[in-house]
N, C-alpha and C positions, 0 to 999 in steps of 0.2 A: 560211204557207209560208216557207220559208228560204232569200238569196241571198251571194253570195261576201263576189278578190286582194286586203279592203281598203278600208273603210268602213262609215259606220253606216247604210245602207243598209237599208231591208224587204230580209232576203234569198229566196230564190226557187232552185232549181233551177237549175242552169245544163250547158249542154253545150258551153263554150268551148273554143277551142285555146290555151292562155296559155301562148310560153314564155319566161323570163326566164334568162339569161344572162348572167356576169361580163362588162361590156364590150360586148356587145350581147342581139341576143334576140327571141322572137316572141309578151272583149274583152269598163244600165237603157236601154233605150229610150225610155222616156217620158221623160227628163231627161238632163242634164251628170253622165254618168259621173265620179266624184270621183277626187281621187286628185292633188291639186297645185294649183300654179298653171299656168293654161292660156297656153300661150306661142303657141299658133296651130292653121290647120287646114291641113295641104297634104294636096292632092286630098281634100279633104273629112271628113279623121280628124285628130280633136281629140288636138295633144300636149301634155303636163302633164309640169310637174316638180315630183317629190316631193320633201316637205322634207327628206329625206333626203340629198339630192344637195348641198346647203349643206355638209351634213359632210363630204362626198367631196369636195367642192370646194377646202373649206377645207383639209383633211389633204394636196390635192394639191401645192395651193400650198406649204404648209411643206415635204414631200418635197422635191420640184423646185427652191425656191428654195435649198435648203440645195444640193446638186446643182451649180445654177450659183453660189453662192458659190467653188465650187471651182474651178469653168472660165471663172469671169468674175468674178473678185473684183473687178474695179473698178465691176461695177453695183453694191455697196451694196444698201440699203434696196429702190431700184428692184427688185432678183430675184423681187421679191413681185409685184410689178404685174405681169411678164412670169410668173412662175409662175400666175400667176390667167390669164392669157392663155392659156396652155397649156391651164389646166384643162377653161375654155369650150370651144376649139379642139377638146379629145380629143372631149366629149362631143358637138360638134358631129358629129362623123364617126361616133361612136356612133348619132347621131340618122338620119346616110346611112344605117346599117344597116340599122337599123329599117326606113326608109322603102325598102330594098332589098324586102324581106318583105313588106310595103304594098301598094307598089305591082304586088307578082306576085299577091299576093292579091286585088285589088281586078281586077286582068288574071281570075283565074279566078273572076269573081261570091262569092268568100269576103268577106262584110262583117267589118270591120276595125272595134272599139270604141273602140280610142285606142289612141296612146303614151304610155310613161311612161316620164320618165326617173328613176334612182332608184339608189338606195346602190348597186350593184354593175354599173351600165351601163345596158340600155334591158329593155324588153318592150314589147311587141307584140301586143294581145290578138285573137286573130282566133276571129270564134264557130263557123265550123262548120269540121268535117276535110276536107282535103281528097279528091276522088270516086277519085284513084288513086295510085299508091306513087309514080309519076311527076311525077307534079303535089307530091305531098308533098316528094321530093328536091329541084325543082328549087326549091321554095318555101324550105327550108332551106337550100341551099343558098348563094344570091342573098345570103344576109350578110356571109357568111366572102367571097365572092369581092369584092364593095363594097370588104370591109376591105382587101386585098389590090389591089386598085386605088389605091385612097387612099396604102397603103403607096410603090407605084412611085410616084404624083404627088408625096410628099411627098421622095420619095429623088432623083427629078429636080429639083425644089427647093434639095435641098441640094447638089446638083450643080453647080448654077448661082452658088451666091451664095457668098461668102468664109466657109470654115471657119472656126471660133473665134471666130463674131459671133452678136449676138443669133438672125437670122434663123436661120443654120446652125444652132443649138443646137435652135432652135424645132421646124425642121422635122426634124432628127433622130431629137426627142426622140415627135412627130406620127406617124413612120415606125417606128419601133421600136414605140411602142405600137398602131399598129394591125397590126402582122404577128402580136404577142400577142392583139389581138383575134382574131384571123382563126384564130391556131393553136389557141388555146385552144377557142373554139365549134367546132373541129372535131373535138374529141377524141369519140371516136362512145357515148356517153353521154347519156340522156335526163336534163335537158332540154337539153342542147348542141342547136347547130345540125346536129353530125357525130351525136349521137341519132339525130335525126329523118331524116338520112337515113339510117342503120343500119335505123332502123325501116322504110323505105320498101324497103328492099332486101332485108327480111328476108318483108317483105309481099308482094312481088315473088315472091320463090322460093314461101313457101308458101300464097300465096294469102289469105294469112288476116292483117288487120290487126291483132288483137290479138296474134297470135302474135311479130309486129315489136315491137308496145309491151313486151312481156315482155322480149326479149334485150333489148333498146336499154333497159329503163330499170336492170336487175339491172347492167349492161357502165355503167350510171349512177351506184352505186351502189359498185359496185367502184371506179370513178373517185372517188368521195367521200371514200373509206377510203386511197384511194394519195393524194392529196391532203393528207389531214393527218395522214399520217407523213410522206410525200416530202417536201413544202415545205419544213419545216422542217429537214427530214435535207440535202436538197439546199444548201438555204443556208447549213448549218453547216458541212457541208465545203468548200466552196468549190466547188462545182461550177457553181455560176451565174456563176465568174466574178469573183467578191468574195473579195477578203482578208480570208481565215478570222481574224487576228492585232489586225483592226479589230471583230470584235462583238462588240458590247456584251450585256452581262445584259436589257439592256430591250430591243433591239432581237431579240433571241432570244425574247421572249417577246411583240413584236408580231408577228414572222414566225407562231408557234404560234397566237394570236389571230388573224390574217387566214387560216390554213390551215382553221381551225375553221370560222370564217364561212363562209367557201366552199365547204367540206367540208356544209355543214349544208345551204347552199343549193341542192349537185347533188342530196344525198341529198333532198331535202324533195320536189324540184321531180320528181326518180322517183318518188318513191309517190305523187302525185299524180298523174303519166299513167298511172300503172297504174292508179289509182282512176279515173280517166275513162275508161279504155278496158275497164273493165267495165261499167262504168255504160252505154258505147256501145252495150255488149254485150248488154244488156237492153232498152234503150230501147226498142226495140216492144211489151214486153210494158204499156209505159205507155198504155193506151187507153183515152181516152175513156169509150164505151161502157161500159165493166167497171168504173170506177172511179164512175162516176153513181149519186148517190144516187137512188131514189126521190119524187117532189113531188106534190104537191095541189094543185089551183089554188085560192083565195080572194081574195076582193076585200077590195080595200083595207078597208073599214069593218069586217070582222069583227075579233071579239075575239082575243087572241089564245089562250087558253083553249080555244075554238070551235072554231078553227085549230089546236091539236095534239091536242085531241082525233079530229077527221076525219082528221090523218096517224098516229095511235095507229092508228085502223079500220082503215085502207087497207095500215097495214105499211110508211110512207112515214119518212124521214127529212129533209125538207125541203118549205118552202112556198113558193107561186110566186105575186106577185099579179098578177091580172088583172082587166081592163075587164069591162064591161059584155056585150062580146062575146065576151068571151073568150081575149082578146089578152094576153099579158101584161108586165108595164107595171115590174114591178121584182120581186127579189130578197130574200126575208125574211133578216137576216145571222143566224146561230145563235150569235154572240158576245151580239148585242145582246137574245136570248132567253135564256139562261144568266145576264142581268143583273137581268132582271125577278123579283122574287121571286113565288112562287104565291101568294099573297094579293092581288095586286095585279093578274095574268094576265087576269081576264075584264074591266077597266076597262081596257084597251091594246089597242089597235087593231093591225094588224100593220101598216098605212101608217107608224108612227113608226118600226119596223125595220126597214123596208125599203131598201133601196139603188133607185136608177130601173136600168134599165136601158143600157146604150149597146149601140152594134153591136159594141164591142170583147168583150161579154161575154156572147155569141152564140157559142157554139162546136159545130161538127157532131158529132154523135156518133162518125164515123167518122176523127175526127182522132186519131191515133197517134203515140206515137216525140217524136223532136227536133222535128217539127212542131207538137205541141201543147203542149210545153216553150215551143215559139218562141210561138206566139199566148197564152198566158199571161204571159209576161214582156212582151208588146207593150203590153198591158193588164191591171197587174195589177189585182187585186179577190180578196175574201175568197170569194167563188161566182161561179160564172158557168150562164150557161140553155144546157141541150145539147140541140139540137133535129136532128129528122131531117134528110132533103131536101128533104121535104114543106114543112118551117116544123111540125110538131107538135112538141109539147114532149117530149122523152124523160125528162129529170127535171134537178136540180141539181150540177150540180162542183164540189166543197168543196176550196180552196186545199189546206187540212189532210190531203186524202184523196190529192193528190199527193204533196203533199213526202214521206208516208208511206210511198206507194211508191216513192218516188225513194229513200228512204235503203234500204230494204227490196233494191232495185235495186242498190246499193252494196254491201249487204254482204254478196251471194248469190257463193256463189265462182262464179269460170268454170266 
């Protein structure tokens, strides 16, 4: 079976809410989610910074210090130390964001996988959707508005302290970039913060969630496409503000390169909520029950030759072993059968193929949906035993037989 944002990971199925955002943004269980170095856990979600962020770091610092070379030409060399100051500082408030989204999330029992911070500001990977359009907006919401908090603190700051000084520049420069966090995630485009609640109030009116994810991510996408023609049209004329008469050849074509970037990453980050909120859209039809292979019970000592010839008889696709009494005690893998060559099948015991058992790989028949996505990835394994209510055995759930219909799931139109 196959899982995801971003490492070498066994991948698996997943039904996350991931969204990432220039500036800010909004998740394995059995281990440390990858994805960085881990810089801490507040209220209990592991943040990570991608190596990524070193470059943004790095690029900030040069920006910036060049910046204050102009309005503080007597720092010198030092511009650098305080541009790196800056850098930490933005993303520190970046990281408020997040933990704005976090913490609403963890308020409505939505488990949170981690933060990351990362080339274009944070995400926030939260695993399941929120239960109403409500709870959706205010969840989005709670970013943009942090940003915009931070923004007034950082302009009261500069209110306080002498213009034309270090500090003053600092918090300036703190305050202008989070009003741009804040306006930018609210442009109502999936995966923006203003997406998601476009989504919630489109969900709102028609009652229908995916109906929200369709407008919010297309109104996503069109953002992508104004994006990297605007930016660069914008900053060429001077409308941002900049003396048209100062750019340069190279700096025209890093404006066109960061439009791109960004451009790629609304559009990418839409057809992914689209492709999840189909995938939403089917999930019940993923059960248990329906996807179970057929099994045989055999004890450990039989051959394994013996053992598919009996699941040949029966019409079975899978072997289960069991005790003495009937119990059974582990899982035949059909990888580690596929290995054995048929010459060698009647001298092989099925105990050498076997996996034991745990409780994690115990699954009810009757488990459906995101549910049985969730107890799979809680415990992964290549089969697990799906038994009634009773404790009788119904038969085996082949890893393989999911993800099959998960992609199958994916690519069925609405």
């Amino acid at each position: 079976m196959n899982q995801d944002e971003e490492s070498g990971e066994e991948t698996r199925p997943r039904s996350d809410t991931a969204k990432a955002t220039p500036g800010g943004g909004r998740p394995r269980r059995t281990g440390e989610p990858g994805g960085g170095i881990l810089m801490g856990r507040p209220f209990g979600v592991p943040v990570y910074v991608a190596p990524s962020w070193f470059l943004v770091a790095a690029l900030i610092t040069w920006v910036f210090g060049g910046q204050l070379d102009r309005v503080l030409p007597e720092l010198g060399n030092v511009r650098y130390l305080v541009s790196l100051f800056f850098a930490v500082a933005f993303y520190a408030s970046v990281l408020v964001h997040e933990l704005a989204h976090t913490v609403v999330a963890l308020r409505y029992k939505l488990p949170v996988r981690r933060i990351q911070l990362q080339f274009f500001g944070g995400v926030s990977e939260i695993e399941k959707e929120s239960e109403t359009p409500g709870r959706e907006f205010v969840l989005a919401f709670v970013g943009p508005l942090l940003s915009l908090v931070l923004a007034g603190l950082f302009y009261a700051g500069m209110r306080a302290v002498e213009p034309g000084t270090v500090p003053g520049v600092l918090l300036a420069g703190l305050m202008i970039s989070n009003l741009l966090v804040a306006a930018f995630n609210l442009l109502p485009g999936l995966p923006l913060d203003g997406g998601r609640m476009l989504r919630a109030v489109v969900w709102k009116i028609t009652g229908k969630p995916m109906s929200g994810t369709v407008a919010a991510a297309w109104v996503g996408r069109a953002l992508a496409v104004a994006v990297l023609i605007g930016l660069p049209l914008l900053t060429h004329t001077g409308a941002l503000g900049n003396a048209t008469g100062d750019i340069s050849g190279m700096e025209t074509v890093t404006d066109a390169l960061l439009a791109a970037i960004l451009a790629a990453i609304i559009w990418t980050g839409a057809g992914n909520s689209l492709r999840m909120a189909r995938l939403r859209e089917h999930l019940p039809e993923l059960r248990a029950r329906t996807l179970t292979r057929r099994a045989v019970p055999v004890e450990s000592h039989t051959p394994l030759s013996e053992a598919l010839r009996r699941a040949n008889e029966a019409g079975a696709r899978a072997l289960v072993v069991v005790d003495g009494h009937g119990t059974p005690t582990a899982l035949v893998r059909e990888a580690a059968i596929v290995g054995i060559p048929q010459h060698r099948r009647p001298w092989v015991a099925v105990s050498g193929l076997a996996q034991d058992l745990t409780d994690g790989m115990r699954v009810p028949a009757e488990l459906a949906g995101e549910a049985l996505l969730e107890r799979l990835r809680a415990s992964p394994a290549t089969e697990y035993l799906v038994v009634e209510e009773t404790g009788e055995i119904y038969g085996v759930l082949s890893a393989a037989d999911v993800e099959r219909a998960f992609v199958q799931a994916m690519a069925r139109p609405s």
